[in-house]
C-alpha positions as CSV (number, residue, x, y, z in Angstrom):
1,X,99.3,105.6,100.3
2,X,98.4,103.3,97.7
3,X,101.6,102.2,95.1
4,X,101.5,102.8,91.1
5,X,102.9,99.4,89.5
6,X,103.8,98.3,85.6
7,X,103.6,95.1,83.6
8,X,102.7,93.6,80.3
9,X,99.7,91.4,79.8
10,X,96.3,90.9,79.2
11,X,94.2,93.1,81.3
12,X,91.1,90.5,80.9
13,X,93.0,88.4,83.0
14,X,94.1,90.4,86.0
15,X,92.3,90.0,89.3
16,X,91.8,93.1,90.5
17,X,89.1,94.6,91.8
18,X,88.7,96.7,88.7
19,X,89.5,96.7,85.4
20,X,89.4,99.8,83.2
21,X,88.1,99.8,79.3
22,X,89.7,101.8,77.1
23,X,85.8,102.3,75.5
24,X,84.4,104.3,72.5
25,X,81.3,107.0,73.3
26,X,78.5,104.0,72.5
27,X,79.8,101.6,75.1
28,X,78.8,98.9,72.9
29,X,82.6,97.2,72.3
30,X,84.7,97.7,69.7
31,X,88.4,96.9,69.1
32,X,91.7,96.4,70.9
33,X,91.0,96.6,74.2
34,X,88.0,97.1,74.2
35,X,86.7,94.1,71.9
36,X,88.7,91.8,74.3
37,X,87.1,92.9,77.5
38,X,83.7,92.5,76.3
39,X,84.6,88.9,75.0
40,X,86.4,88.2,78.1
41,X,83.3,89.1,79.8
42,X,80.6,87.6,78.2
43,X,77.4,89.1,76.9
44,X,76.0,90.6,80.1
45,X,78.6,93.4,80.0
46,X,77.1,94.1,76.6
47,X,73.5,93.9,77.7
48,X,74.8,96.4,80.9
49,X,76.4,98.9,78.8
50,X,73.3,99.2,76.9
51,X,71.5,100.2,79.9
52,X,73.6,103.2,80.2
53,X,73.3,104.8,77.2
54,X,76.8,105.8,76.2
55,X,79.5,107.9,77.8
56,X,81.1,111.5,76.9
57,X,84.4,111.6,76.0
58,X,86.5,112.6,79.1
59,X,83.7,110.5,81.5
60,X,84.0,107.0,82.8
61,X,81.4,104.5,83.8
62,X,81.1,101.1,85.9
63,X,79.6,98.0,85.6
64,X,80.3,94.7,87.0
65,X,82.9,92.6,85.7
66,X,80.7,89.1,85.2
67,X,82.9,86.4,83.5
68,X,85.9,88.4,84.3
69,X,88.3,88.0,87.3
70,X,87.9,91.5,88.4
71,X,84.6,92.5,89.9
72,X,84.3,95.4,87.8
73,X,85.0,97.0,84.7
74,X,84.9,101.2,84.8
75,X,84.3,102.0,80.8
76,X,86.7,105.2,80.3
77,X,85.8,107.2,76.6
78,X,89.5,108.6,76.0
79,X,89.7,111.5,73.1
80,X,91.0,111.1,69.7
81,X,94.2,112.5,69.0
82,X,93.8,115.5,66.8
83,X,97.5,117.0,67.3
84,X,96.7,118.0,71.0
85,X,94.6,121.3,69.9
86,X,91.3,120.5,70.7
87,X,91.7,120.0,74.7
88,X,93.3,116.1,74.5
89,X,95.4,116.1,77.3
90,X,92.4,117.8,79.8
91,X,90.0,114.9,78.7
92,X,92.3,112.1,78.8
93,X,93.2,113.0,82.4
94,X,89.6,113.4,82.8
95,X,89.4,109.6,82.4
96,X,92.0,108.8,84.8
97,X,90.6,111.4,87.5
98,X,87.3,109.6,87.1
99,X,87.7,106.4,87.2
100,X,89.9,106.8,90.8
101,X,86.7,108.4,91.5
102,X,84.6,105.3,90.3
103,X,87.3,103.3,92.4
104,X,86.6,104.8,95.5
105,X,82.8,105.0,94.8
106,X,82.7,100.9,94.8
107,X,85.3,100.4,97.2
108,X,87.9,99.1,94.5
109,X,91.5,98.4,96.3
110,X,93.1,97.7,93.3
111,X,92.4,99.0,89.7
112,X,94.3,98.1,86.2
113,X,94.4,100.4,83.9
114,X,95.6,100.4,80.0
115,X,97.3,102.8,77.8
116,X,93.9,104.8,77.4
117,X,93.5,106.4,73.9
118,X,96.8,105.2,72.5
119,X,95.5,102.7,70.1
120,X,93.4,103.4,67.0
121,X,92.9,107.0,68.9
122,X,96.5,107.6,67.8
123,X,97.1,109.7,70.9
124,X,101.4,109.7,71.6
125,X,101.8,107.1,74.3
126,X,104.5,109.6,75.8
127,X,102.3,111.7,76.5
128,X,99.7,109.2,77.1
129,X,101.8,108.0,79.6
130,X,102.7,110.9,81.4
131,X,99.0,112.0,81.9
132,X,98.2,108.6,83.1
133,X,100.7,108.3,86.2
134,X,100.5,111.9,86.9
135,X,97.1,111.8,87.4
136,X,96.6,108.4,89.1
137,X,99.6,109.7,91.5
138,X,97.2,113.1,91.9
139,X,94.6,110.8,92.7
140,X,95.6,108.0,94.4
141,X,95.8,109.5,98.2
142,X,92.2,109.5,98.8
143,X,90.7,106.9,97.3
144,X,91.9,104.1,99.4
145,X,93.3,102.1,95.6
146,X,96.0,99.8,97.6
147,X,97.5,99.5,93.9
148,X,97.4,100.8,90.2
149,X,98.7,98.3,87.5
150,X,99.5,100.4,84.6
151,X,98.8,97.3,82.1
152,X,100.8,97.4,78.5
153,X,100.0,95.4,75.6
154,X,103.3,95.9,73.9
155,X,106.8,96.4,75.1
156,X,107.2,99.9,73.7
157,X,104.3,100.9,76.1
158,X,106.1,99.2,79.1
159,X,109.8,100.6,78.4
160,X,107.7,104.3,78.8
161,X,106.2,103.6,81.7
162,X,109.1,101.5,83.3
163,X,110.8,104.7,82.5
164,X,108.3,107.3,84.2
165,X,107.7,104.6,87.3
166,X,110.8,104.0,87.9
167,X,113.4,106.2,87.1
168,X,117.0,105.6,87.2
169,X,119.4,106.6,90.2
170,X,121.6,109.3,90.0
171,X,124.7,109.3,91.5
172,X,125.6,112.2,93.6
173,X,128.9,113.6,92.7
């Protein structure tokens, strides 16, 4: 059984096997996350993403990683947060569910993830949060991932899911 791990960092610089992007529906880059990957990677991801002509909200799609560290990069489309009435918290999990399915499609051991859709998306990172190691736990079984990094940009991000991943002890009274 694979293990669900937090930190803060840059997630262009972690060698895993894979690397998810927090992408938008075209592919092509963007910001946050996003814009950094495809820098960190170097034109070829943009010249592969082209090739596979945009990805449905919900979806996820791989390519490799070229100038990156990790070999590849799985390009998750979270939704926008609307107020959670338009079927938010099914998609985002979506994106989670499918790329542990990309993961054990290409034989990834170890995958980092970031807070998918909590950026200019606007979705809570609460919530977010909870999706994200609920599914990845869901998920993690069968897809022979040794290790998740749950990768935060901000210390906000981390306290949540320090918080969710490791809980405090209760003492038994």
């Amino acid at each position: 059984m694979g293990q669900m791990v937090v930190g803060e960092g840059d997630i262009t610089k972690f060698e895993v096997d894979a690397i998810v992007n927090a992408a938008n529906a075209s592919l092509l880059g963007g910001g946050g996350v996003d814009g950094a990957i495809h820098r960190a990677a170097g034109p070829e991801l943009l010249a592969a993403c082209e090739k596979l002509n945009g990805c449905a909200t919900g979806d996820a799609k791989a390519t490799p990683g070229f100038r990156l560290p990790a070999k590849w990069v799985f390009h998750a489309v979270g939704p926008v947060w609307h107020g959670g009435g338009r079927g938010e918290d099914e998609l985002l999990a979506s994106c989670y569910r499918r790329c542990m399915e990309l993961a054990r499609e290409h034989k990834a051991t170890s995958v980092a993830f970031p807070a998918i859709s909590t950026g200019v998306y606007r979705y809570p990172t609460e919530s977010a949060a909870r999706i994200a190691v609920r599914t990845v736990a869901d998920h993690l079984e069968h897809t022979g991932v040794s290790v998740v990094h749950f990768v935060c940009f901000n210390p906000e991000t981390l306290a949540i899911y320090t918080r969710l991943l490791y809980p405090p002890l209760r003492k038994l009274s």
